[in-house]
C-alpha positions as CSV (number, residue, x, y, z in Angstrom):
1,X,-7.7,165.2,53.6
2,X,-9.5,167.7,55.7
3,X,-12.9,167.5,57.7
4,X,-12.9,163.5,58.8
5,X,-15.2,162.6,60.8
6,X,-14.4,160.6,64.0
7,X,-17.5,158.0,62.4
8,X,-15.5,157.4,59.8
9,X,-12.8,156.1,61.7
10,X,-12.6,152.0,61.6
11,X,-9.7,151.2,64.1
12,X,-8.1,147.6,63.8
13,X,-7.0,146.6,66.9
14,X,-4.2,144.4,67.6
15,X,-4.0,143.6,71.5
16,X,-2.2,140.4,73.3
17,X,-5.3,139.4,75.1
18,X,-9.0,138.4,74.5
19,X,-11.9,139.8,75.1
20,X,-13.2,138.7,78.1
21,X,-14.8,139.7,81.9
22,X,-11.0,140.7,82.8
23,X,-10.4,144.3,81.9
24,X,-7.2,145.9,80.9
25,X,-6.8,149.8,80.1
26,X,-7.0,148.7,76.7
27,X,-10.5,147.5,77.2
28,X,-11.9,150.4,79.1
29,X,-10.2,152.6,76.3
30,X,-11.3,150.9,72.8
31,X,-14.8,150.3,74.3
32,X,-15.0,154.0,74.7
33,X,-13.5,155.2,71.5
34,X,-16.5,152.6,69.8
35,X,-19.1,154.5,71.1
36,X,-17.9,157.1,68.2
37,X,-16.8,154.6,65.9
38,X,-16.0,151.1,64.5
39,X,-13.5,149.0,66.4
40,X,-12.7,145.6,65.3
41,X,-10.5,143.8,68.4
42,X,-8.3,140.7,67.2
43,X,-8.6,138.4,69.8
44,X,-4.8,136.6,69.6
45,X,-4.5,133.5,67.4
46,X,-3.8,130.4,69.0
47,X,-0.4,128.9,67.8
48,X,-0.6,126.2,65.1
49,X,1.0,123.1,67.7
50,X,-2.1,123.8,69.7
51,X,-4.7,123.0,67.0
52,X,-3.3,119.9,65.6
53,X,-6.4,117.7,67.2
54,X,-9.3,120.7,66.8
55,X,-11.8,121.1,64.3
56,X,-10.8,124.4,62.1
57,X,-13.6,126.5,62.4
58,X,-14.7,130.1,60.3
59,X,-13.9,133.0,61.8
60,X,-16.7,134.9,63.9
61,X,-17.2,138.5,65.0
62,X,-19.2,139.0,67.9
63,X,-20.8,142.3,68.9
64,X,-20.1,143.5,72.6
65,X,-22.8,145.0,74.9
66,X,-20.1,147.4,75.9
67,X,-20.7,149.0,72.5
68,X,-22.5,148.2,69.6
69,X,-19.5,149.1,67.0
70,X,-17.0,147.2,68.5
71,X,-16.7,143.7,67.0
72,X,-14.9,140.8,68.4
73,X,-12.3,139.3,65.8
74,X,-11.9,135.3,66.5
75,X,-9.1,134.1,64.9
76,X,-9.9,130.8,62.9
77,X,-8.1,127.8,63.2
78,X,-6.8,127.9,60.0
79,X,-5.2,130.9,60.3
80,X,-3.1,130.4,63.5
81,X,0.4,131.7,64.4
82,X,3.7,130.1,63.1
83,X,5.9,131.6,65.7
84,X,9.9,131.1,64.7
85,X,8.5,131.1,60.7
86,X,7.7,134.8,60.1
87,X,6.4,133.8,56.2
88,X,4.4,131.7,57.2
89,X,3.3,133.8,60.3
90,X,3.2,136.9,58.3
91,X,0.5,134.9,55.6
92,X,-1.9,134.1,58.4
93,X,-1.7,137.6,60.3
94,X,-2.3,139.0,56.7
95,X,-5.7,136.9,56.3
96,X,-6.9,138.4,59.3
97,X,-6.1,141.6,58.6
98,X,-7.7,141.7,55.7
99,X,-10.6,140.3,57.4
100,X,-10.8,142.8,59.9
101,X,-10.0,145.7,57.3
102,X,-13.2,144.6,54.9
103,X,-15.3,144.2,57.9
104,X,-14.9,147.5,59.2
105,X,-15.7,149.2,55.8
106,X,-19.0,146.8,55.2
107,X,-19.6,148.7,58.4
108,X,-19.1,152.4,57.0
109,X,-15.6,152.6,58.1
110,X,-13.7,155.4,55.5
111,X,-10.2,155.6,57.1
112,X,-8.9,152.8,58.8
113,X,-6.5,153.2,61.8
114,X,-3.9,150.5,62.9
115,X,-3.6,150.7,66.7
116,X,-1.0,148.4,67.7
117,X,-0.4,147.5,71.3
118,X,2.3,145.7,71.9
119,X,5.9,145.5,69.8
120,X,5.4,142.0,68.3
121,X,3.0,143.4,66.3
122,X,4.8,145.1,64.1
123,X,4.8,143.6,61.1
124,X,1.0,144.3,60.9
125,X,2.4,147.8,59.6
126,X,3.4,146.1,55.9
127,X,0.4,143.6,56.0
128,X,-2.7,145.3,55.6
129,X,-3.8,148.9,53.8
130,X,-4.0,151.6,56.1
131,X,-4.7,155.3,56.7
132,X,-2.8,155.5,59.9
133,X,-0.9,153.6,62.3
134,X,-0.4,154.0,65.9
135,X,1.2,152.5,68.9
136,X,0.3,152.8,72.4
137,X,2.3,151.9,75.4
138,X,1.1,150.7,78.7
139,X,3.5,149.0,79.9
140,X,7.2,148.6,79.8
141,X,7.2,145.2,78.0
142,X,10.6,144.1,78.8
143,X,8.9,143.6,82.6
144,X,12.8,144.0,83.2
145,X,13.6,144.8,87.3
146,X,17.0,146.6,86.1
147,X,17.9,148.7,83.2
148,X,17.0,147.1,79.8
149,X,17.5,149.0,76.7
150,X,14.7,149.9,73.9
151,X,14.5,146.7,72.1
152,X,15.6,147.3,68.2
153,X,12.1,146.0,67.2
154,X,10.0,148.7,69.4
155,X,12.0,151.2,68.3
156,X,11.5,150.5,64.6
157,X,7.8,150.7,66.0
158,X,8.2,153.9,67.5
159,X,10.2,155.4,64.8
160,X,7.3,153.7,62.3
161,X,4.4,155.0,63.1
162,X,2.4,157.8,62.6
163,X,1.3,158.2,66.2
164,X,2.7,157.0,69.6
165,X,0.3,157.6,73.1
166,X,2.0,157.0,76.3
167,X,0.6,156.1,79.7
168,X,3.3,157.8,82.1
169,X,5.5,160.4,82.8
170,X,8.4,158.2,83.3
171,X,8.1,156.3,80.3
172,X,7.4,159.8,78.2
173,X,11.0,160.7,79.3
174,X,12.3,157.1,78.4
175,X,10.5,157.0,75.1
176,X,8.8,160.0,74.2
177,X,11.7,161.4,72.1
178,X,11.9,159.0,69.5
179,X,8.8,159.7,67.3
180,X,7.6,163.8,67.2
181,X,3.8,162.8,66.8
182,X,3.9,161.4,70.7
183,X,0.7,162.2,73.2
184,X,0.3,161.4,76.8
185,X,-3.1,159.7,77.6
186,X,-2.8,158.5,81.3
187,X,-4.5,155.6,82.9
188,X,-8.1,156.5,83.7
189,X,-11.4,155.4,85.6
190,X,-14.9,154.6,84.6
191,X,-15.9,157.1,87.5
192,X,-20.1,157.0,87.4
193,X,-20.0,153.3,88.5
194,X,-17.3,153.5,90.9
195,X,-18.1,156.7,92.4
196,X,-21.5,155.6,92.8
197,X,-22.5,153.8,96.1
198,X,-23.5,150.4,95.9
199,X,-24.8,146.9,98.5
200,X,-21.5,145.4,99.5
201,X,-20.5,141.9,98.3
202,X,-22.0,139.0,100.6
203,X,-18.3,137.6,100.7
204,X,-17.1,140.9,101.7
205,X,-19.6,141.3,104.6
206,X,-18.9,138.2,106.1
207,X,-15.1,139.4,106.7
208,X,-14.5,140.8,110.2
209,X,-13.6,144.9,109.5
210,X,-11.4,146.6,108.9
211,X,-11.0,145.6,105.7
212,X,-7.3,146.3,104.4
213,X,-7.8,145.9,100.6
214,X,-6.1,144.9,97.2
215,X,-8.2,144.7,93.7
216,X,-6.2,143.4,90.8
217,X,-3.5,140.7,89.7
218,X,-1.5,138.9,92.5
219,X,2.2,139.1,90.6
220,X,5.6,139.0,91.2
221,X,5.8,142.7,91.3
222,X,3.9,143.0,94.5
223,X,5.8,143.4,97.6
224,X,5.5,139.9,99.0
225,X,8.0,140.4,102.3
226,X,5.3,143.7,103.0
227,X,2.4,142.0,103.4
228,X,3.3,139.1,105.2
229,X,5.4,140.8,107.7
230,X,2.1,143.5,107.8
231,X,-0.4,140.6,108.2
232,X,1.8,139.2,111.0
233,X,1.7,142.2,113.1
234,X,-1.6,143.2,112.4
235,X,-3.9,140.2,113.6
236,X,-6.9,142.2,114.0
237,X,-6.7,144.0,110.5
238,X,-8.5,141.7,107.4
239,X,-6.1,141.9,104.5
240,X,-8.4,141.4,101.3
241,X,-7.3,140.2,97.8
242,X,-9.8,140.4,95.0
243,X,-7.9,139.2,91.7
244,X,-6.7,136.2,89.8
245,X,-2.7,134.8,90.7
246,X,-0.5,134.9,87.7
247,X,1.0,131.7,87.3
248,X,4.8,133.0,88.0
249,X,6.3,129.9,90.8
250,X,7.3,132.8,93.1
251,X,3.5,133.8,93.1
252,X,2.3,130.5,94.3
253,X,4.6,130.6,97.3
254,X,3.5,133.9,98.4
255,X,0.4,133.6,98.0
256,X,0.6,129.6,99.9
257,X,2.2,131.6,102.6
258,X,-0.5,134.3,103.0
259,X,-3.3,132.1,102.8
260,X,-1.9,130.4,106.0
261,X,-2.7,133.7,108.0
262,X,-5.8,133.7,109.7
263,X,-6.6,137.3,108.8
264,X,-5.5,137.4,105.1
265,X,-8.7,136.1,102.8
266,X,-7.8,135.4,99.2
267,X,-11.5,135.8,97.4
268,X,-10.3,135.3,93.5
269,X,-11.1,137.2,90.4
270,X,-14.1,139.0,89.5
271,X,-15.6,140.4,86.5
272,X,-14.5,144.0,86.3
273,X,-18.4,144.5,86.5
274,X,-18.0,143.3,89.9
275,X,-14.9,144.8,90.3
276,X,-16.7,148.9,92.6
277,X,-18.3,146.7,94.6
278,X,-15.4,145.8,96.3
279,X,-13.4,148.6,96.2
280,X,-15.9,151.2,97.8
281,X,-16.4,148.8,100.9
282,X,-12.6,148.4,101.7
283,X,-11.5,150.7,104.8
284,X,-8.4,151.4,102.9
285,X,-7.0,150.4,99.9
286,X,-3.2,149.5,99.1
287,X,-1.2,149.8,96.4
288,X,2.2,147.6,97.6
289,X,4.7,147.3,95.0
290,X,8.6,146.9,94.7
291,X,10.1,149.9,94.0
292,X,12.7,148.9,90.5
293,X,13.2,149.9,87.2
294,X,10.1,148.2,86.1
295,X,8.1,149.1,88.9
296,X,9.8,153.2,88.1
297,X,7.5,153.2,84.3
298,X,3.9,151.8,85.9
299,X,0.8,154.0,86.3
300,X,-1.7,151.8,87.6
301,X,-5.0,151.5,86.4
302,X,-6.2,150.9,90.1
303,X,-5.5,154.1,91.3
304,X,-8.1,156.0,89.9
305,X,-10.6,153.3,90.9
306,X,-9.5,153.5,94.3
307,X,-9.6,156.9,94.4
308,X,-12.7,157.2,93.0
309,X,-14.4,155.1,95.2
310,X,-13.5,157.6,98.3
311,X,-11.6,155.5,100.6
312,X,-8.1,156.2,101.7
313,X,-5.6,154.8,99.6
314,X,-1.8,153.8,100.9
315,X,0.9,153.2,98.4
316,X,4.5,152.5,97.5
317,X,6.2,155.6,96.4
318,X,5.7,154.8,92.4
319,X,7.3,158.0,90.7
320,X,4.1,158.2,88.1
321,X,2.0,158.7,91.1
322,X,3.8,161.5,92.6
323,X,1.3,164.0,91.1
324,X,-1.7,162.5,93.2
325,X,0.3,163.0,96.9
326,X,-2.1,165.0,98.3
327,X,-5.0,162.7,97.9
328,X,-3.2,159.2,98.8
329,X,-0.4,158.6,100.9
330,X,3.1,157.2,100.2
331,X,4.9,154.4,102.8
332,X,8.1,152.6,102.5
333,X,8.8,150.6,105.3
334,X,7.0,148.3,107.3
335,X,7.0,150.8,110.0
336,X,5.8,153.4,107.9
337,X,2.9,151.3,105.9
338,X,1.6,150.6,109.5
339,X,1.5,154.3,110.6
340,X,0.2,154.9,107.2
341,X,-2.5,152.3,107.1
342,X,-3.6,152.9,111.2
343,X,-3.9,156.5,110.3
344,X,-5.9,156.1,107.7
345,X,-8.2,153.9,109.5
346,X,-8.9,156.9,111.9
347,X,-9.5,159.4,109.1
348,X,-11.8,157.0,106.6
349,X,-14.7,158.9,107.5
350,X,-13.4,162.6,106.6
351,X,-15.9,163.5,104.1
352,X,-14.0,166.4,102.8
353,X,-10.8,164.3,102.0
354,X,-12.9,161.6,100.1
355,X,-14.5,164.6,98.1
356,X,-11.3,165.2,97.0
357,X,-9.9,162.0,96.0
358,X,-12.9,161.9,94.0
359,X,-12.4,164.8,92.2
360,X,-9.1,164.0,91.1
361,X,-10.8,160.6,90.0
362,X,-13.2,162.4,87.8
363,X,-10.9,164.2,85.9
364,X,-9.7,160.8,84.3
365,X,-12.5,159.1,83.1
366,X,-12.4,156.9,80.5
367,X,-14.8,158.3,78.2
368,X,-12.8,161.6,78.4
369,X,-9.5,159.7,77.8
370,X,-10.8,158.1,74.9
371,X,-12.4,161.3,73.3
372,X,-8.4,162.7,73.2
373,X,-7.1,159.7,71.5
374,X,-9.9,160.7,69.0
375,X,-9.7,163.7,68.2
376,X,-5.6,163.3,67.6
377,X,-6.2,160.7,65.9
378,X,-8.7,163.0,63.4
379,X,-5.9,165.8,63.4
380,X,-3.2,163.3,62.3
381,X,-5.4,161.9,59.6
382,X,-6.8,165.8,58.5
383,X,-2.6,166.1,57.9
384,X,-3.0,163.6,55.7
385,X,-0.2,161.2,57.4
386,X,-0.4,157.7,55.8
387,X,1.8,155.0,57.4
């Protein structure tokens, strides 16, 4: 099997969320690697208790303006998930597969890749024909805050497949060893619109400077105790959230408790279309996490954006992040965030420091990113690897 090329790739994609206005790395990525080839995303099923009273409907494909060979994969109602009965389960996923499989090669698709996102998908490896398999991990998805071994089905997975990519150092060393066809594609940026300069928000002007800001998922992760005790002390700073609340209990009371403050304004989710605008008006951007062992495997996606959109960026001191030191700055305490936030205020307008934070930016842009997990993905299937 020699001299694939990429267009002749049709990836099925097997991902625990929908497409939507709410972008994950596994978004940004897949919409990139479909400018070069066909991508069918299978939005999840719903589970079969849930459609006892709704009309079955035909499955749909819908085209994305993000890029014209990725297609949407609805699930339809008839096919849902049997969670708890893996026969029946397995039938369904199977249907869909096959689905996506025969759409993808109506489409010219010659080898088709199974890129598998999460563990519970596994079994998608014995249900459909396929050229290649793959898993990538973005996450440690045991969301464990103390040590948790490799669950027996992911490492089947890892063991399984023909090719593994991994977001961060820390998980490399955790799980990079298992499978010897294992690559390293980082979190990245899509750098032309966030680098770019655009009108600020009208919500975001009408908040007293300087703006003290967060873009992304309020969650239990977050350093809660931080940003209260900060808010308190700093009454003349505006603490910005831009992102939906994950519906964890302990959420809700944090957030209930910030929104009290005066000086903390909670403006919801945006489309990640929306998402620059916000970013390159805050004065400084923060990145406040718990430091665990969950916490110890994340690389997020936000730090390229902030650091692509210029402004100084103040952070927890996550151990995947240790390579960008010299363009953001690390804080622990409360006493230390505050020195680290104040100074930051005073050096927002050093042009030759943004410069830099935006070069680091544009060394991980998406498109980039997504042209590596290409081309291994051609070199695996030019070694003729079938799993």
């Amino acid at each position: 099997m020699s001299g694939i090329d990429v267009s002749s790739l049709g990836i099925i994609a097997l991902v625990p969320d929908k497409w939507g206005e709410m972008w994950q790395a596994r978004h940004h990525l897949l919409s990139r690697v479909a400018q070069q080839c066909q991508v069918a995303w299978m939005n999840p099923a719903h589970h079969w208790r849930s459609i006892l009273h709704r009309r079955s409907v035909a499955a749909r494909d819908t085209p994305t303006p993000e890029g014209a060979q990725l297609r949407v994969c609805d699930a339809p109602l008839w096919l849902p998930r049997f969670y708890g009965q893996p026969r029946l389960d397995d039938m369904t996923l199977a249907l869909r597969l096959r689905h996506a499989r025969e759409s993808l090669i109506r489409a010219g698709a010659k080898y088709i890749v199974l890129y598998v996102w999460r563990p519970e998908f596994a079994p998608a490896l014995r249900l459909v024909r396929h050229h290649l398999s793959c898993y990538h991990i973005d996450d440690e998805y045991s969301f464990a805050t103390s040590s948790t071994p490799t669950s027996a089905t992911e490492l089947r997975l890892l063991n399984q497949v023909g090719q593994v990519f991994i977001h961060s150092d820390t998980m490399l060393r955790a799980k990079g060893g298992i499978n010897p066809h294992t690559s390293h594609i980082p979190n990245g940026v899509d750098y032309a619109r966030y680098s770019v300069m655009v009108p600020e928000p009208d919500d975001l002007r009408a908040i007293p400077r300087p703006l003290i800001g967060y873009s992304g998922w309020l969650k239990p992760q977050m350093d809660w105790p931080l940003l209260q005790t900060l808010a308190e002390r700093h009454a003349d700073w505006s603490f910005v959230f831009v992102g939906d609340q994950q519906r964890q209990p302990e959420v809700a009371e944090n957030v209930a408790r910030l929104r009290r403050l005066r000086n903390v304004h909670l403006l919801g989710g945006r489309p990640t279309a929306a998402l620059h605008g916000y970013v390159q008006h805050f004065d400084v951007s923060l990145m406040p996490y718990e430091i665990n062992q969950y916490t110890h495997f994340i690389y997020p996606v936000k730090v390229h954006e902030y650091l692509a959109a210029g402004s100084p960026v103040v952070s927890s001191p996550l151990p995947n992040l240790r390579e960008f030191e010299n363009v953001l700055t690390f804080a622990g305490s409360v006493e230390e965030w505050s020195g680290a936030i104040a100074n930051a205020l005073t050096t927002r307008d050093n042009q030759h420091a943004r410069q830099a934070r935006q070069v680091v930016a544009s060394r991980h842009d998406w498109s980039a990113l997504a042209g590596r997990v290409l081309s291994i993905l051609q070199t695996r299937l030019q070694l003729g690897v079938a799993q």
